[in-house]
Biopython code that builds the backbone (N, CA, C, O; Angstrom):
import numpy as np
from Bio.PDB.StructureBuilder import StructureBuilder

atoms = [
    (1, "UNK", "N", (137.977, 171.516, 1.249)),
    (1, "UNK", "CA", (137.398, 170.303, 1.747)),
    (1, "UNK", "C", (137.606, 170.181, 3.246)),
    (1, "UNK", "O", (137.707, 169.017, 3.633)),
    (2, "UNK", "N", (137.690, 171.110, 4.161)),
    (2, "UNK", "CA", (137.845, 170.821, 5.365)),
    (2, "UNK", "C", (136.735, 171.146, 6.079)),
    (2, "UNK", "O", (136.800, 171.636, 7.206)),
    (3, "UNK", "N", (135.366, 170.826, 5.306)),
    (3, "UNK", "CA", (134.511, 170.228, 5.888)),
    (3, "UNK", "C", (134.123, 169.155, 5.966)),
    (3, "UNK", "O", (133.166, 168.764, 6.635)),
    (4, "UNK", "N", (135.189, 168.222, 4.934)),
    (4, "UNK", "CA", (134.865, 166.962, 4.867)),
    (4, "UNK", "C", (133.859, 166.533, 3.669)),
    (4, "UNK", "O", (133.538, 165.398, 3.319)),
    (5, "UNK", "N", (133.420, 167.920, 3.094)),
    (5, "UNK", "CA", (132.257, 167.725, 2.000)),
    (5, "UNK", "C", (133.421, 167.531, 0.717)),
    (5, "UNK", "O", (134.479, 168.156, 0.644)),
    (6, "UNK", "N", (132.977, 166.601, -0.166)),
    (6, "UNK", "CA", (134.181, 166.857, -1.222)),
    (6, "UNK", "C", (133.323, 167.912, -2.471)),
    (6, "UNK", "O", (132.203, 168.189, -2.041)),
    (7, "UNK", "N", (133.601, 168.572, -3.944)),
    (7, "UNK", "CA", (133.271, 168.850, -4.533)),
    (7, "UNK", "C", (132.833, 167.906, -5.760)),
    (7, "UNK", "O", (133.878, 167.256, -5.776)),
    (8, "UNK", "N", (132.288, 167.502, -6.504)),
    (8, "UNK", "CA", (132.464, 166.973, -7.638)),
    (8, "UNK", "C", (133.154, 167.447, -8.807)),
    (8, "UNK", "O", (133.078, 168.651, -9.053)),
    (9, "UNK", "N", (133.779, 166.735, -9.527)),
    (9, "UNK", "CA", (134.537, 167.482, -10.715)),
    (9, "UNK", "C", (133.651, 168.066, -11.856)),
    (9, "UNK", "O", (134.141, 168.845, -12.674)),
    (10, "UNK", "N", (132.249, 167.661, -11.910)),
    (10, "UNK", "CA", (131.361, 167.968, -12.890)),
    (10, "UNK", "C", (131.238, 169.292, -12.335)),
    (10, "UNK", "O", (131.188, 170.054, -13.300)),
    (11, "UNK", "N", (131.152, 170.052, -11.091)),
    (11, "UNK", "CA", (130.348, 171.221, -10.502)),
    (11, "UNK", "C", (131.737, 172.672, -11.169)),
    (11, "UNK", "O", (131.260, 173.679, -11.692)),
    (12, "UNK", "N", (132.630, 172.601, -11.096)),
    (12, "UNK", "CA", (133.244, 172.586, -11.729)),
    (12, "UNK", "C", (133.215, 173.366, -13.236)),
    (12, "UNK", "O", (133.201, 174.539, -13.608)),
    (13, "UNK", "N", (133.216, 171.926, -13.938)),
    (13, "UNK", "CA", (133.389, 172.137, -15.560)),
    (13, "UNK", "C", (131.769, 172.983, -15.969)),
    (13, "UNK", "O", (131.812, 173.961, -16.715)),
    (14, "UNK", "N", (130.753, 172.617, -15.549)),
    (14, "UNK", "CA", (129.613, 173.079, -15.702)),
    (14, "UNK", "C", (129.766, 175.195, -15.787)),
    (14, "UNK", "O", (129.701, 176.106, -16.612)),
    (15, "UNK", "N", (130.004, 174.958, -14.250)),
    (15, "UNK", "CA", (130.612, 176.290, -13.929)),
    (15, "UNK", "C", (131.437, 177.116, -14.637)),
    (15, "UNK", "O", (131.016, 178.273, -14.651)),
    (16, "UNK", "N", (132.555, 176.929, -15.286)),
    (16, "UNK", "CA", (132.984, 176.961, -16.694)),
    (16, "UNK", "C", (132.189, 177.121, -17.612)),
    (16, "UNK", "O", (132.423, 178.165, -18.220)),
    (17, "UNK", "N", (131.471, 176.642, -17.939)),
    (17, "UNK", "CA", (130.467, 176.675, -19.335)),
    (17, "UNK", "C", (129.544, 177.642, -19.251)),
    (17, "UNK", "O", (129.037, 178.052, -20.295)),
    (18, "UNK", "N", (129.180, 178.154, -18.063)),
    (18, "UNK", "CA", (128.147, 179.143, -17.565)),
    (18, "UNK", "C", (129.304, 180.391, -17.520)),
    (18, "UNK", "O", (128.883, 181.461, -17.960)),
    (19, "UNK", "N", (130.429, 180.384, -17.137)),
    (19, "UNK", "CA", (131.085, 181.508, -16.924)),
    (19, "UNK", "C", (131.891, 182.242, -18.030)),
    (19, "UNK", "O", (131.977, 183.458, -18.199)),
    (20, "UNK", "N", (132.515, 181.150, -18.812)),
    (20, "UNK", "CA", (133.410, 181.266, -19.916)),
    (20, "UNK", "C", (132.608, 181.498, -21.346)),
    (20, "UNK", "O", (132.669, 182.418, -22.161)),
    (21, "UNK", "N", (131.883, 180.361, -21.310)),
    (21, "UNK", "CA", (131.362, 179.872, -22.342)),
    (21, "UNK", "C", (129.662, 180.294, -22.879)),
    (21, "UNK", "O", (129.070, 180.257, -23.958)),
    (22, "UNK", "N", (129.285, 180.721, -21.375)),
    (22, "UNK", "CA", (127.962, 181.364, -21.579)),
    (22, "UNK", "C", (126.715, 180.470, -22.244)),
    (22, "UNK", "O", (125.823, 180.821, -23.017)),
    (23, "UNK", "N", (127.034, 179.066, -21.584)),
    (23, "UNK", "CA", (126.434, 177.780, -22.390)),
    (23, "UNK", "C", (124.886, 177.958, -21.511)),
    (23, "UNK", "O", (123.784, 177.966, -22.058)),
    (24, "UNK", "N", (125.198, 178.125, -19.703)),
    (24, "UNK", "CA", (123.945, 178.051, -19.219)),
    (24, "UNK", "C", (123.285, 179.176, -18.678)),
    (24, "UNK", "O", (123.949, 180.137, -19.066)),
    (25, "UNK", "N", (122.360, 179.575, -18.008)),
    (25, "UNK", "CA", (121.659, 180.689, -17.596)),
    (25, "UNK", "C", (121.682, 180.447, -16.127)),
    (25, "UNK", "O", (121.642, 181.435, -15.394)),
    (26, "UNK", "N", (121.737, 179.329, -15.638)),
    (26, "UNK", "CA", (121.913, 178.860, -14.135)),
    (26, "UNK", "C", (122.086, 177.503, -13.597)),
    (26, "UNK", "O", (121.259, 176.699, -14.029)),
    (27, "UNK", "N", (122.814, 177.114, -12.893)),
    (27, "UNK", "CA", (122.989, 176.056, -12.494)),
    (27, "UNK", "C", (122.188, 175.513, -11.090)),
    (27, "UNK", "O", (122.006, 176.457, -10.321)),
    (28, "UNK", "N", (121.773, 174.484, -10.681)),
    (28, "UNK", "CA", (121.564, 174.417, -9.158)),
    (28, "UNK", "C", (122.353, 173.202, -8.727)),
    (28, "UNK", "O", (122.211, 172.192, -9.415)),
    (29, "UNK", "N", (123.235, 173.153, -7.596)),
    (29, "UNK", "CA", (123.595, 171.864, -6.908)),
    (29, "UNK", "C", (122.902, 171.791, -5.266)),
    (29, "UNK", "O", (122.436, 172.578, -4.442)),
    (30, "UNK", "N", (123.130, 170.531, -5.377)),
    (30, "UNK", "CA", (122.599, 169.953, -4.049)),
    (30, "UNK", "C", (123.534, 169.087, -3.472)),
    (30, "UNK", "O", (124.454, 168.757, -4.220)),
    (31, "UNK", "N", (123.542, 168.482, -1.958)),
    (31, "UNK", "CA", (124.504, 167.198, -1.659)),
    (31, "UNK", "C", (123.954, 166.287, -1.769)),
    (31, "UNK", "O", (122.796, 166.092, -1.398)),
    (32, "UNK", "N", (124.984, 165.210, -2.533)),
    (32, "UNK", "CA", (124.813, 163.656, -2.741)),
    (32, "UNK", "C", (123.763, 162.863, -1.624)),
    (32, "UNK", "O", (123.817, 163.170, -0.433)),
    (33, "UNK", "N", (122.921, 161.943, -2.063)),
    (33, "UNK", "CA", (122.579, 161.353, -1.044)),
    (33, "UNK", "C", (123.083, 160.915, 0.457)),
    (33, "UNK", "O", (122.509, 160.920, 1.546)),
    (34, "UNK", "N", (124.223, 160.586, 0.102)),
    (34, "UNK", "CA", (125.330, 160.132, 1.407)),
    (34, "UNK", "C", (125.570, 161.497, 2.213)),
    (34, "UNK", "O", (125.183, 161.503, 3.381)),
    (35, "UNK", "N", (126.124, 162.560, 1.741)),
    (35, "UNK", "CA", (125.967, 163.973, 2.048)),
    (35, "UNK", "C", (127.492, 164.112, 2.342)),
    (35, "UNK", "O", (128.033, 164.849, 3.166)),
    (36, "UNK", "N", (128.095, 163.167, 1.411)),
    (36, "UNK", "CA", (129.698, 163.751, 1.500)),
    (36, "UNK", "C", (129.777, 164.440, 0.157)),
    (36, "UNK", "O", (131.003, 164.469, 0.054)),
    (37, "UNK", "N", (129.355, 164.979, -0.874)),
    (37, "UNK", "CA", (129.922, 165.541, -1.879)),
    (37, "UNK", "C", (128.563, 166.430, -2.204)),
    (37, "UNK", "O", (127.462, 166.259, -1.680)),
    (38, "UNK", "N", (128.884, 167.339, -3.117)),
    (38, "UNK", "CA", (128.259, 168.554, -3.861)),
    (38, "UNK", "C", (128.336, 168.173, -4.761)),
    (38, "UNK", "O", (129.410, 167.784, -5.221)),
    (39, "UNK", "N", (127.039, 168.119, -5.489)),
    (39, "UNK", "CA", (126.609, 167.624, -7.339)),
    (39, "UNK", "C", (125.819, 168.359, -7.558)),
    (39, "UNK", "O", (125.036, 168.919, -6.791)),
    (40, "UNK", "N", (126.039, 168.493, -9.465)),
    (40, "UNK", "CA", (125.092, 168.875, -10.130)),
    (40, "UNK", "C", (123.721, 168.947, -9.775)),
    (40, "UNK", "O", (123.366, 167.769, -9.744)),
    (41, "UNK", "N", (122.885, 169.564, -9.528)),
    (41, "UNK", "CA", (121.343, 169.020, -9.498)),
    (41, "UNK", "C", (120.737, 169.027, -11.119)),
    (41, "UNK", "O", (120.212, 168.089, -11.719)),
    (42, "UNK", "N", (120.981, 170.313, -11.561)),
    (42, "UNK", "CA", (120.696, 170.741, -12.705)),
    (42, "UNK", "C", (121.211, 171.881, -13.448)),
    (42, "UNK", "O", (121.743, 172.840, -12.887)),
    (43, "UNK", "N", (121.060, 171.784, -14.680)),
    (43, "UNK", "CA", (122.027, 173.307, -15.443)),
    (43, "UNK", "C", (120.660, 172.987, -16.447)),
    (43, "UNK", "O", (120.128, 171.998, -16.950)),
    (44, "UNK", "N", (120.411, 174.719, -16.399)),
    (44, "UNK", "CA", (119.678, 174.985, -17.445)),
    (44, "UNK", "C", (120.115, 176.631, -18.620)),
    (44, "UNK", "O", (120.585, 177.682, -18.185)),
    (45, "UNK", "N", (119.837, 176.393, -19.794)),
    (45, "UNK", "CA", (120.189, 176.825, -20.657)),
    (45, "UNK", "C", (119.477, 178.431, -21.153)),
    (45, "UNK", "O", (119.940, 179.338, -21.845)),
    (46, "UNK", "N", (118.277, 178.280, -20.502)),
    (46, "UNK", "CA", (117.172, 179.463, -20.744)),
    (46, "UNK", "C", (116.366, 179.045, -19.998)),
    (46, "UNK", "O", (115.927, 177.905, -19.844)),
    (47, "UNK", "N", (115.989, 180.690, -19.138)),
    (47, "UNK", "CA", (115.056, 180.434, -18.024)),
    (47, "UNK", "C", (115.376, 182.003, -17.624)),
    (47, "UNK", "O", (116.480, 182.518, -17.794)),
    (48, "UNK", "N", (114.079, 182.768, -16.990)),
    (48, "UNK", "CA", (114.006, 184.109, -16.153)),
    (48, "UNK", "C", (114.624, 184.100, -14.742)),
    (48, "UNK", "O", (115.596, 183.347, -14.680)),
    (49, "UNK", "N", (114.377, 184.622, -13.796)),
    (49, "UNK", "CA", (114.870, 184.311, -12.557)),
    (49, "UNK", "C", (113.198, 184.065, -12.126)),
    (49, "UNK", "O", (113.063, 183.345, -11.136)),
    (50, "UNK", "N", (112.355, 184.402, -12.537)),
    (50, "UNK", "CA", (111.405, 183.537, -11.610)),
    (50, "UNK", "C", (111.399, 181.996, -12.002)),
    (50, "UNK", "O", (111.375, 181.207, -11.058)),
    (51, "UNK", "N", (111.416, 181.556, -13.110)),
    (51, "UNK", "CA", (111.674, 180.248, -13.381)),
    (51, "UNK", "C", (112.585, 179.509, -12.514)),
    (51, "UNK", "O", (112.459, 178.432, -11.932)),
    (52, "UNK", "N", (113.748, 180.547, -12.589)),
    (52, "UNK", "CA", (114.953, 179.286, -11.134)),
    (52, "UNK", "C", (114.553, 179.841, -10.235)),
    (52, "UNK", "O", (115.522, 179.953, -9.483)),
    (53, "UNK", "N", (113.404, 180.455, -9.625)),
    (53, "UNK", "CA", (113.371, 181.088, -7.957)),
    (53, "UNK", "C", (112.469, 179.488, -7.684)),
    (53, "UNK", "O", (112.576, 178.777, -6.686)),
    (54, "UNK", "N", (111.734, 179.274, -8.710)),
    (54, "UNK", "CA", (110.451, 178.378, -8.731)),
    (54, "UNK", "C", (110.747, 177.126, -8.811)),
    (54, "UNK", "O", (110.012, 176.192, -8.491)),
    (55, "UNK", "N", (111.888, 177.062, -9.263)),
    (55, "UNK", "CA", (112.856, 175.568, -9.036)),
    (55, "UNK", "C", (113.295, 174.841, -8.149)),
    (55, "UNK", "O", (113.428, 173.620, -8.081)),
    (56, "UNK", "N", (113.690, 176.277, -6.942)),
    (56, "UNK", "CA", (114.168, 175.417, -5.580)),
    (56, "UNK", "C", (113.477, 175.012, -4.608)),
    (56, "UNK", "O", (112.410, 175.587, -4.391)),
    (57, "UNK", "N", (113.779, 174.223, -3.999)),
    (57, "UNK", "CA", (112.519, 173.567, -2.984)),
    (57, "UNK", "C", (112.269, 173.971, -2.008)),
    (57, "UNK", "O", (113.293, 174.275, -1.396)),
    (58, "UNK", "N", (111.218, 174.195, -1.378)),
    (58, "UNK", "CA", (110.677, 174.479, -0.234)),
    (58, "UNK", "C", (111.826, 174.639, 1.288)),
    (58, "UNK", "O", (112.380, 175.561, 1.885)),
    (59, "UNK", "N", (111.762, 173.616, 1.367)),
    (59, "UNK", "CA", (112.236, 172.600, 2.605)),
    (59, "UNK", "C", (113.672, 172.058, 2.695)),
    (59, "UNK", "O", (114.200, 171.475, 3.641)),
    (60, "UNK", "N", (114.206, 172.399, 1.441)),
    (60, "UNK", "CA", (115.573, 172.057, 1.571)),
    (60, "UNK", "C", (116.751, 172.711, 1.250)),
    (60, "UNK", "O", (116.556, 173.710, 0.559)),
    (61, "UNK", "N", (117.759, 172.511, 1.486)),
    (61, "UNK", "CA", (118.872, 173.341, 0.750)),
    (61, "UNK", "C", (119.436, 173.333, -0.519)),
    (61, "UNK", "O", (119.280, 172.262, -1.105)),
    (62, "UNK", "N", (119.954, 174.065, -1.039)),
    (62, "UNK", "CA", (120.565, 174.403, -2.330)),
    (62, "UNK", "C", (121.973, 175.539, -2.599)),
    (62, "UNK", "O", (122.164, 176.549, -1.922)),
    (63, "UNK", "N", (122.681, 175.160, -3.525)),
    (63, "UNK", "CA", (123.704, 176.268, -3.742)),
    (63, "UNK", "C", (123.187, 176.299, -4.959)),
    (63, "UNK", "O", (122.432, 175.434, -5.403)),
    (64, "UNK", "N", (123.668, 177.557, -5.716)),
    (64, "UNK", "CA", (123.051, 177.650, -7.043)),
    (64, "UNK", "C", (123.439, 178.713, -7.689)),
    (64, "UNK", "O", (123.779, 179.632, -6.944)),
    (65, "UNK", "N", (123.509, 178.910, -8.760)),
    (65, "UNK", "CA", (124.487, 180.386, -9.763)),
    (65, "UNK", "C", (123.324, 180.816, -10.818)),
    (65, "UNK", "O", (122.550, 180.119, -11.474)),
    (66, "UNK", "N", (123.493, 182.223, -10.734)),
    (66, "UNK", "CA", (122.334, 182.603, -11.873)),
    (66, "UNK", "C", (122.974, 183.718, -12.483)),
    (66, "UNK", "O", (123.126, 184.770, -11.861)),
    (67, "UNK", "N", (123.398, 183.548, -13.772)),
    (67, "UNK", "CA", (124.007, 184.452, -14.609)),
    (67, "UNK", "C", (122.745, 185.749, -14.971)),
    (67, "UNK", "O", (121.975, 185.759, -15.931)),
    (68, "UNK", "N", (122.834, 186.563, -14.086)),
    (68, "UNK", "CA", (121.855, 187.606, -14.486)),
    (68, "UNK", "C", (122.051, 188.954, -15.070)),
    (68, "UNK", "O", (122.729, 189.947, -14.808)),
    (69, "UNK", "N", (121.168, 188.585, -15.987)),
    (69, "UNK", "CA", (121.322, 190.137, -17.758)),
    (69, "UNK", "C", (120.609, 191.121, -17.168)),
    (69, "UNK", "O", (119.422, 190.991, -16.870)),
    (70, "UNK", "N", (121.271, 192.133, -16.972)),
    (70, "UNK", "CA", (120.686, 193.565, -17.049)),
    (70, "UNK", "C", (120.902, 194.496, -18.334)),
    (70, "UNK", "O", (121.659, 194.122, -19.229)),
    (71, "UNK", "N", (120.423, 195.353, -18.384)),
    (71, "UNK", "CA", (120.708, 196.934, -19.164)),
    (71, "UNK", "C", (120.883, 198.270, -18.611)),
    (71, "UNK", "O", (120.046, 199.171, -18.561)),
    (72, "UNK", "N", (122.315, 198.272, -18.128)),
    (72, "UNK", "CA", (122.738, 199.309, -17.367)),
    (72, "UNK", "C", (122.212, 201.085, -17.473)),
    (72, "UNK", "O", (121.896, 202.020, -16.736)),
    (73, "UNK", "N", (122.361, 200.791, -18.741)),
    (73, "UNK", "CA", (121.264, 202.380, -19.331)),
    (73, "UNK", "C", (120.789, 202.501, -21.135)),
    (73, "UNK", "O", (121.615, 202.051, -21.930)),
    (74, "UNK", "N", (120.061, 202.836, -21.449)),
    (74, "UNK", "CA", (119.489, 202.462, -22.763)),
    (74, "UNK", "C", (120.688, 203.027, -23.770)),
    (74, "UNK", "O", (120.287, 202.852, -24.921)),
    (75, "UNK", "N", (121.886, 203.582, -23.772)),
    (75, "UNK", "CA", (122.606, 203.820, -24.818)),
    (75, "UNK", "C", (124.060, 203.198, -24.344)),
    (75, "UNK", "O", (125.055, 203.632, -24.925)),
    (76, "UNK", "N", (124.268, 201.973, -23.079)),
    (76, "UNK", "CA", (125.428, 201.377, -22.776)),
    (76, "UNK", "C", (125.487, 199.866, -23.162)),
    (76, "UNK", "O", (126.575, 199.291, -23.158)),
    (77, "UNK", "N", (124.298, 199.192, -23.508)),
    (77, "UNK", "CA", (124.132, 198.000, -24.148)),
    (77, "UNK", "C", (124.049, 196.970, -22.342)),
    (77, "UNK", "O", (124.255, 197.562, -21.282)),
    (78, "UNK", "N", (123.806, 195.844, -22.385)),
    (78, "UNK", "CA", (123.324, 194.635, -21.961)),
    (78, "UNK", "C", (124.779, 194.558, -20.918)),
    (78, "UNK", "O", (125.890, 194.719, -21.424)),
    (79, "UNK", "N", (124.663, 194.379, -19.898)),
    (79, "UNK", "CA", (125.798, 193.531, -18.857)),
    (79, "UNK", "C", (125.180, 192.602, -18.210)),
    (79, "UNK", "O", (123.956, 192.499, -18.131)),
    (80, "UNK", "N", (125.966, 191.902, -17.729)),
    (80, "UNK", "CA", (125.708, 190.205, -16.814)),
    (80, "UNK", "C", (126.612, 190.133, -15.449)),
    (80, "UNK", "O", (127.843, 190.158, -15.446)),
    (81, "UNK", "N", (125.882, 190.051, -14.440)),
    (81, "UNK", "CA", (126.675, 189.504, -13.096)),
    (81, "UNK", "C", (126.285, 188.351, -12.602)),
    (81, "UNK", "O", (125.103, 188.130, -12.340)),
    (82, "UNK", "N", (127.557, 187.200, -12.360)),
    (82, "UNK", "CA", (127.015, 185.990, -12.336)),
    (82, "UNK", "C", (126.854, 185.988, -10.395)),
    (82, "UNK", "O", (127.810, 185.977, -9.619)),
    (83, "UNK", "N", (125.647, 185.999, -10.081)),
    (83, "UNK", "CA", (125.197, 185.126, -8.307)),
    (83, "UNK", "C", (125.595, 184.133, -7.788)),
    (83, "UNK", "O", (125.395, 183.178, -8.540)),
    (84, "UNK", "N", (126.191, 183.774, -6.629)),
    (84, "UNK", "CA", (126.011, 182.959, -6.307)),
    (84, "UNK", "C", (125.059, 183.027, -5.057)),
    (84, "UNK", "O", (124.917, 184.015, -4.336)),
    (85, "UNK", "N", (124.399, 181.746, -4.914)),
    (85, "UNK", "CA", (122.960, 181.972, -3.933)),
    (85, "UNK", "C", (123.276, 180.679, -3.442)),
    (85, "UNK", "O", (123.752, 179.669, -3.959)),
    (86, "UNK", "N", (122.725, 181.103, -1.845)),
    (86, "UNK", "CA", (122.830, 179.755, -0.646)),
    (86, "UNK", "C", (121.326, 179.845, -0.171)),
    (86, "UNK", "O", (120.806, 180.822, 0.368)),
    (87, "UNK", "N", (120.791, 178.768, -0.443)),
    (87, "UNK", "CA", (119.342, 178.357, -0.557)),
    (87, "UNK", "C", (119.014, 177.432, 0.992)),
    (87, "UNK", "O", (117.898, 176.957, 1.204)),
]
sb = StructureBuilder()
sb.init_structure("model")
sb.init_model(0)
sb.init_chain("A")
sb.init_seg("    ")
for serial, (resi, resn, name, xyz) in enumerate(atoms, 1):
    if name == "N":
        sb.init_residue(resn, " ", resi, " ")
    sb.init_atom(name, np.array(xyz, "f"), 0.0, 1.0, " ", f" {name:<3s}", serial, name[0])
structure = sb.get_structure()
């Protein structure tokens, strides 16, 4: 916090659920209206990466996590590296 921005405690637990728990496919936050804290914007559950490329806005900023599934080679099965992206 020594930018003075605080975090929210939801950004957080969400983050958890996407990491641990494998609840979401990507999250996006944005800053609070006032522009002292970082919140949720949205967590979604299923979605491609063009779906969350198509999510963020034009004109503004975003932080945002995208748990992305690959298939390393056809006889090693499915891996995931979770992104983080500054929008």
């Amino acid at each position: 916090m020594s930018s003075g921005i605080a975090v929210d405690d939801e950004c957080l637990t969400v983050f958890q659920d996407l990491k641990l728990r494998k609840k979401y496919r990507y999250i996006t936050y944005r800053l609070s209206d006032d522009n002292r804290a970082i919140i949720v914007e949205k967590s979604a559950t299923e979605g491609k990466y063009d779906d969350f490329a198509a999510e963020l806005p034009e004109n503004d900023c975003r932080y945002a996590i995208f748990d992305f599934e690959y298939e390393k080679s056809p006889n090693e099965g499915k891996r995931s590296k979770i992104c983080f992206i500054v929008w």
